[in-house]
N, C-alpha and C positions, 0 to 999 in steps of 0.2 A: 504493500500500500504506500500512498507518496501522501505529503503535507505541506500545505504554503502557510509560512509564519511571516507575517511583516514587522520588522524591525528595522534600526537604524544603524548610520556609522558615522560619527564626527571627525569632518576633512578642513582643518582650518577651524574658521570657524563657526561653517556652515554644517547640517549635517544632510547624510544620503541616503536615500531610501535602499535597505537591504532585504533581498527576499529569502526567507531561508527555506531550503529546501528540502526535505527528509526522504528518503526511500529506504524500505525495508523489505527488506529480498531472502529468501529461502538463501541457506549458506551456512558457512559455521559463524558462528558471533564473531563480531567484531564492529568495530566504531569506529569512521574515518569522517574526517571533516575537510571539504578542497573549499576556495576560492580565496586562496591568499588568504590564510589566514597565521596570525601571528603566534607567540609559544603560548602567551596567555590564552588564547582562543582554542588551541591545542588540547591545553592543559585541560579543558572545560568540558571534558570527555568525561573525566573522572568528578569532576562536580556536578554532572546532571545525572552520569550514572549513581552517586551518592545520594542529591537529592532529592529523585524519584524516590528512591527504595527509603528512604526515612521521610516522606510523605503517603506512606502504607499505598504507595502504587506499584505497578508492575512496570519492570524498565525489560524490554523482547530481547531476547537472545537469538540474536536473527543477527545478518548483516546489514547494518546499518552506515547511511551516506550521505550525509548533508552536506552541501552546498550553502556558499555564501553568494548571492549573485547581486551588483557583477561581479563577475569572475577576473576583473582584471584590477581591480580596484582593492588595494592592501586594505585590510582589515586588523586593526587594534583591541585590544584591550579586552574585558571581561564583561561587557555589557549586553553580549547576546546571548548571554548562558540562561534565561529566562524561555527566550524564543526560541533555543533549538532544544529543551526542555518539553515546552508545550509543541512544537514541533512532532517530537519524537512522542509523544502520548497520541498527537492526534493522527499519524501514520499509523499507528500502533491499536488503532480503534478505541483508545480511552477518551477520548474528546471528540464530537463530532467534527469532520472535515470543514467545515466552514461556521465554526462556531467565534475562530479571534480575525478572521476577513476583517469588521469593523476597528478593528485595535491595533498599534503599535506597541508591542512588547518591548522591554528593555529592563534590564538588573542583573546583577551578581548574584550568584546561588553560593550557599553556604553547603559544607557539606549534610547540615541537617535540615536542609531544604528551606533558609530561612533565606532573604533578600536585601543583599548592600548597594549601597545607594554606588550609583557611576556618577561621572563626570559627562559634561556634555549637555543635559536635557533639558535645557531651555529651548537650546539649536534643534534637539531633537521634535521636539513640542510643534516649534515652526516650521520645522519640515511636515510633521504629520500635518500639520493645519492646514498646509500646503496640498498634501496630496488625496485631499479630503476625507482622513480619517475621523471618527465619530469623535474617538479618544485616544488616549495614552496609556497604560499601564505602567507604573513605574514603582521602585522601591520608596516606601515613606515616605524616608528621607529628603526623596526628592521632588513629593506632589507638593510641596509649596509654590516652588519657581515654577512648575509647569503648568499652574492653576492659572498666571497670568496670562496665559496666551488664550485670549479671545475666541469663542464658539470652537472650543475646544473641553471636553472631559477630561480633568486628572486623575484615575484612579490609584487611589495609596493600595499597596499589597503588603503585609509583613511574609507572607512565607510563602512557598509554589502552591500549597495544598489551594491557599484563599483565590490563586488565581483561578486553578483546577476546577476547584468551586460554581466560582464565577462564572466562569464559560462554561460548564454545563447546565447553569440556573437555579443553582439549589442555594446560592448566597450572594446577596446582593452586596456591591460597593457602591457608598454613593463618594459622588465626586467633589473633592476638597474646594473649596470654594479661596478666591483670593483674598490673601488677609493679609494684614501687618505690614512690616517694615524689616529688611534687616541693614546692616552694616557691613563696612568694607573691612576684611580679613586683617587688615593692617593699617584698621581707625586708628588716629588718636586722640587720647582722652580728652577731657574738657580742659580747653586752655583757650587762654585772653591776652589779647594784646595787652591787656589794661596790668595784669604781671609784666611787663616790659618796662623797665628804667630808662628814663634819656632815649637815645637813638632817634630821636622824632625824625631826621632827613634819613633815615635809614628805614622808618615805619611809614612815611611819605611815598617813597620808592615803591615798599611791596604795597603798599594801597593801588597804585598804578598800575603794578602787575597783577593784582586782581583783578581791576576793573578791564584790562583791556586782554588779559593773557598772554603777559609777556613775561619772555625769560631773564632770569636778574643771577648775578654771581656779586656777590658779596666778596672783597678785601677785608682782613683785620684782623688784628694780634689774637690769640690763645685766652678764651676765658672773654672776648668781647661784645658775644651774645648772638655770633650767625645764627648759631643749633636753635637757642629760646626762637627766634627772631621766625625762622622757617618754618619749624612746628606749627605757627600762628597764622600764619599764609590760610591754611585752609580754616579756619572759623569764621574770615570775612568772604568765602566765597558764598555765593549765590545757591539753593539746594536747588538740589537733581532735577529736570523734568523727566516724564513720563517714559520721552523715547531714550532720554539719556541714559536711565537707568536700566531700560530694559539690556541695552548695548554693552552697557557695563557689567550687567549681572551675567551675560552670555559668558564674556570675556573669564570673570571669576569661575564661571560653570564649568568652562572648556579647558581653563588648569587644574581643575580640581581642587580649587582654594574656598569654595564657596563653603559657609560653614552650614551644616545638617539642618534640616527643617526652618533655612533660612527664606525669605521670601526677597524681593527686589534690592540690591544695595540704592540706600537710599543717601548715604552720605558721601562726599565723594573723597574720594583715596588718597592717604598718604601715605608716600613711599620713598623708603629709606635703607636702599642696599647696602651693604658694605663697600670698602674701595676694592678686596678683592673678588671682588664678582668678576665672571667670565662675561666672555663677551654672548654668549648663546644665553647666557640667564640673565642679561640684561636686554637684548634684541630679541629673547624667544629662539626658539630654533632645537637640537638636539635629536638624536638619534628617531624618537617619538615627538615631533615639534610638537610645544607647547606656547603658550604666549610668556616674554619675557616681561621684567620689571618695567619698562617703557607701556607696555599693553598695559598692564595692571594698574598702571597710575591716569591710564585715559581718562579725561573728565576732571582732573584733581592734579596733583604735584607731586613730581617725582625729584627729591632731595638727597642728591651730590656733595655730602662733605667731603672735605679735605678733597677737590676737585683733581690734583694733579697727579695724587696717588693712584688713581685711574687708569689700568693701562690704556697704552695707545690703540687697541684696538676698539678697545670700549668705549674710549672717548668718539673715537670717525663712527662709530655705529650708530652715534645720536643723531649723525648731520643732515639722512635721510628722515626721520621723523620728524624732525623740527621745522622740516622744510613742508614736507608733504601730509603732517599728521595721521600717518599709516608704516607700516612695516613691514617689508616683502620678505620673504623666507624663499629660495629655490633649493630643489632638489632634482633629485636625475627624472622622480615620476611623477614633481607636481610642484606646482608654485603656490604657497599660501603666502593672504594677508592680512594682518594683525591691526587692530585699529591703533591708534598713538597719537592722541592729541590731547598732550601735557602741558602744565605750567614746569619749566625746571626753574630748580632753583639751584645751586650751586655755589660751595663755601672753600675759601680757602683761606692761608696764610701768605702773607706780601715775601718772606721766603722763605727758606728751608728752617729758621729755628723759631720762623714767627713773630719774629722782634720788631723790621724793619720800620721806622717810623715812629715805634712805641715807646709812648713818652717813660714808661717807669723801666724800661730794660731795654741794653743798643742791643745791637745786633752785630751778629759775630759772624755773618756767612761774606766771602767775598762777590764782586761782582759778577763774576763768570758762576757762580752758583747761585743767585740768585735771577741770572737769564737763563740758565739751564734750568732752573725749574720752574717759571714761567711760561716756557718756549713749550713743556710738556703740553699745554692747553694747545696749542695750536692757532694760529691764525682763522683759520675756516670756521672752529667752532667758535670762537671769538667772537667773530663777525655777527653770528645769530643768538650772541645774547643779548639784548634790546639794554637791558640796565645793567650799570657796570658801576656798583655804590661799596665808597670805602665805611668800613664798620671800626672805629676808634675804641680805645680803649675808656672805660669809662670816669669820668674824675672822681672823687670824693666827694663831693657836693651831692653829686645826682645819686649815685649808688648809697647816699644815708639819706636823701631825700626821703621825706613822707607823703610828696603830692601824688594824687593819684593820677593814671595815665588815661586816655580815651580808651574805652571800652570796646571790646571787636563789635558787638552789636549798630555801634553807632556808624564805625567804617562801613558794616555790611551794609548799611543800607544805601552810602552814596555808592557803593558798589554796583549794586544790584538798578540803582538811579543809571549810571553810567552804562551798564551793560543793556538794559530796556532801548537807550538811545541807540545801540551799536544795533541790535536785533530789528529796530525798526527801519533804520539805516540802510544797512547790507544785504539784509532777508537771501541769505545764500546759504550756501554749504557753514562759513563760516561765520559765526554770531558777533566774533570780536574783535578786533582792529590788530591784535597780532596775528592773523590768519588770512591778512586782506591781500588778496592778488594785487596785480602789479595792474590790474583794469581799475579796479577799485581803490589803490592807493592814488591813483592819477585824477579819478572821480574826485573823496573826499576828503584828498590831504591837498587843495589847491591853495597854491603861496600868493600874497600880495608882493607887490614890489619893494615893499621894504625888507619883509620877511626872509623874499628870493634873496636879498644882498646879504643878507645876515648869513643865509645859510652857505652863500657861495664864500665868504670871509670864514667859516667854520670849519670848509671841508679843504680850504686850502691850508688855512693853522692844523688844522688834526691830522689828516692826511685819513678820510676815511673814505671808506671804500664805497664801491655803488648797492651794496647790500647795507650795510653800514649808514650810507644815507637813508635809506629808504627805513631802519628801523630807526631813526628821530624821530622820521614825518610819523610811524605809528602811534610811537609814544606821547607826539605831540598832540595827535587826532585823540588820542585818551584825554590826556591832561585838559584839554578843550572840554571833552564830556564828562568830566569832574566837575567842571566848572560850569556847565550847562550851556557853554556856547555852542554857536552853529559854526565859527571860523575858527583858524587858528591863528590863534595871538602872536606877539614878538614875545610876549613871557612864557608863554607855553614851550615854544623851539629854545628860547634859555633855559630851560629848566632840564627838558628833554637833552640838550647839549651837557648840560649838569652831569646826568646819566650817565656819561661816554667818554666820561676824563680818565677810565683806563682800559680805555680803548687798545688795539696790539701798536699802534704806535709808543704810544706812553708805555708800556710793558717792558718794548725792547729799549 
């Protein structure tokens, strides 16, 4: 007898519709599985043979042959041990032949036939929605996130038996309805700009980078408050909308970061590698590509201390994202891509002991070490960070100070003021003025004639580049919509200039 199970596969980070195929044939026993399938997928021979037989059913001592179709399309991981389970029951005459037709199967079988949750099933979800299945089937775990996908059924299952159940009509599931809120795997806690001492042209800076999503690297001694300073970046963003979050919770789903019975991340992410991260778990990629640090911080900030300990391949691997807010993965049998559109933020020391500049301790590094470890950043990625703000050490006055600081609540909101302009503005792909093409930087970054002078007197003192130019006019087009003007000011392009005083000129 033969059996069609439909189930998925997650390629990137979209998923494919897989049809699993069972035949059981007169023969001596045995159990083979073809269509490209991987060792995990292999191994799931002896997980379904398991269990079946500790869901007091009968697993056929026949020869048995499932098929993953297509057949040419590699197959990962342990999420169809569900569906070539029910597969092999319903060749087998335990489930009528066209009882899961309406359903997308997918989970992990235990050996005592209970069901772990996969990665992947939001993509999954929007695939079935896609191919107009009734429903889903999924392990508990994971009926929260798949409950969002519209005119679609999530059914939660704890073990094969309830599936078993279920499609024969002796137990009903009813479907998880959408609820709640979760967070991003690598939230962080409650924090307020309003804990920040002094630094006001340093908290001025990231307000900018909020409101328009521009990249900023920090200069300043050991102990002068980057780390506080970054942390705090995301309190004054704006929260998630609807499609954002959905984008982002795929993204968490398909690394398998997303935490158990969680529902939509609704806050957006901050992320904070170490310096030695590889370059594959910072870009995504690896033997089984998964989405890197860069993916994961989509929507939110991804926080680069000590910038130059970085190697140099991890650093050129940002230069595509920041450009294009996505990130291409090739392989010999398929190109994926990873969504990537972050605020960076990035901290470093002026040189190698940290000192340079600092008013309570010199500095002991010479000058051919303190270009050599500047020159690590690179020019190129230089060029694409919009704000470039020295962070000083702090006096004694401020650091015993009792005044209180402005509160992130009250930034957020000129933020969120600023970004509503940008959104009504551009109405494109990109919401906010770091993201604006080179059509739309020509649109709404137009100079007066005074302005023109100023800027042409700028770029011949600086020596900045025509990338370089064009992230002033950004920053400027912000500081304008802080400000609620329609033009941009001669104080806006000073200020925006302000930004860019260490620029790779001033560096070398």
């Amino acid at each position: 007898m033969q059996a069609i199970v439909h189930s998925s596969a997650v390629v990137g980070m979209d998923a494919l519709g897989v049809l699993v195929e069972t035949n059981i044939a007169l023969g001596l026993p045995a159990f083979i599985i073809v269509g490209l399938p991987d060792t995990a997928i292999q191994e799931s021979r002896e997980r379904v043979r398991a269990g079946i037989a500790a869901s007091r059913l009968d697993f056929p001592l026949n020869r048995i042959t499932v098929n993953l179709a297509p057949a040419d399309v590699r197959k990962e991981g342990p999420c169809f041990d569900l569906a070539i389970a029910i597969s092999v029951l319903a060749a087998s005459g335990q489930l009528p032949p066209e009882a899961a037709d309406k359903w997308t199967l997918v989970g992990e079988l235990s050996l005592t036939g209970e069901l772990r949750p996969v990665r992947g099933v939001l993509s999954i979800a929007l695939a079935a929605r896609a191919a107009g299945k009734e429903g889903i089937v999924v392990p508990s775990e994971n009926a929260a996130e798949a409950a969002h996908v519209d005119n679609l059924k999530a059914l939660p299952a704890r073990r094969l038996r309830d599936v078993v159940d279920f499609l024969r009509g002796t137990l009903p599931i009813d479907p998880v309805e959408p609820n709640g809120t979760g967070a991003a795997p690598q939230d962080t806690p409650d924090v307020d700009f309003a804990d920040v001492k002094g630094q006001q042209h340093v908290k001025r800076a990231l307000e900018v980078a909020a409101a328009g999503g521009h990249n900023v690297l920090m200069i300043g001694p050991p102990g002068s408050g980057k780390t506080m300073l970054a942390r705090r970046v995301s309190s004054v963003l704006p929260q998630l909308d609807i499609d954002e979050s959905i984008e982002l919770t795929r993204i968490y789903s398909v690394a398998g970061v997303l935490a158990p019975n969680a529902g939509l991340v609704r806050k957006r992410p901050f992320r904070a590698p170490h310096h030695t991260i590889s370059q594959a778990g910072l870009a995504g990629g690896g033997s089984h590509p998964r989405p890197g640090e860069i993916s994961l911080a989509h929507h939110g900030v991804l926080f680069l201390d000590e910038l130059p300990e970085f190697g140099p391949g991890a650093l050129q691997v940002l230069r595509q994202p920041l450009e294009d807010g996505s990130v291409t993965i090739s392989r010999a049998r398929m190109t994926l891509r990873y969504p990537a559109r972050f605020t960076l933020l990035a901290a470093m020391n002026p040189c190698p002991c940290g000192h340079l500049g600092d008013s309570a301790r010199p500095c002991s590094c010479s000058q051919a070490q303190i270009c050599a470890y500047r020159q690590r950043i690179g020019g190129p990625l230089l060029d694409r960070l919009d704000i470039q703000v020295e962070v000083p050490r702090l006096a004694a006055e401020e650091l015993t100070s009792t005044r209180s600081s402005e509160p992130s609540a009250r930034i957020r909101d000129r933020v969120e003021r600023a970004r509503r302009r940008q959104r009504n503005r551009l109405r494109g792909a990109s919401s906010c003025n770091g993201g604006m093409t080179s059509r739309q930087l020509h649109r709404w970054c137009a100079l007066g004639a005074e302005e023109t002078r100023f800027m042409r007197a700028a770029v011949d003192r600086l020596g900045l580049s025509a990338r370089a130019y064009d992230r002033v006019l950004k920053v400027s087009r912000t500081i304008a919509d802080l400000a609620g003007r329609d033009e941009i000011a001669l104080s806006d392009l000073a200020e925006a200039i302000q930004y860019r005083c260490l620029d790779r000129e001033q560096l070398s």
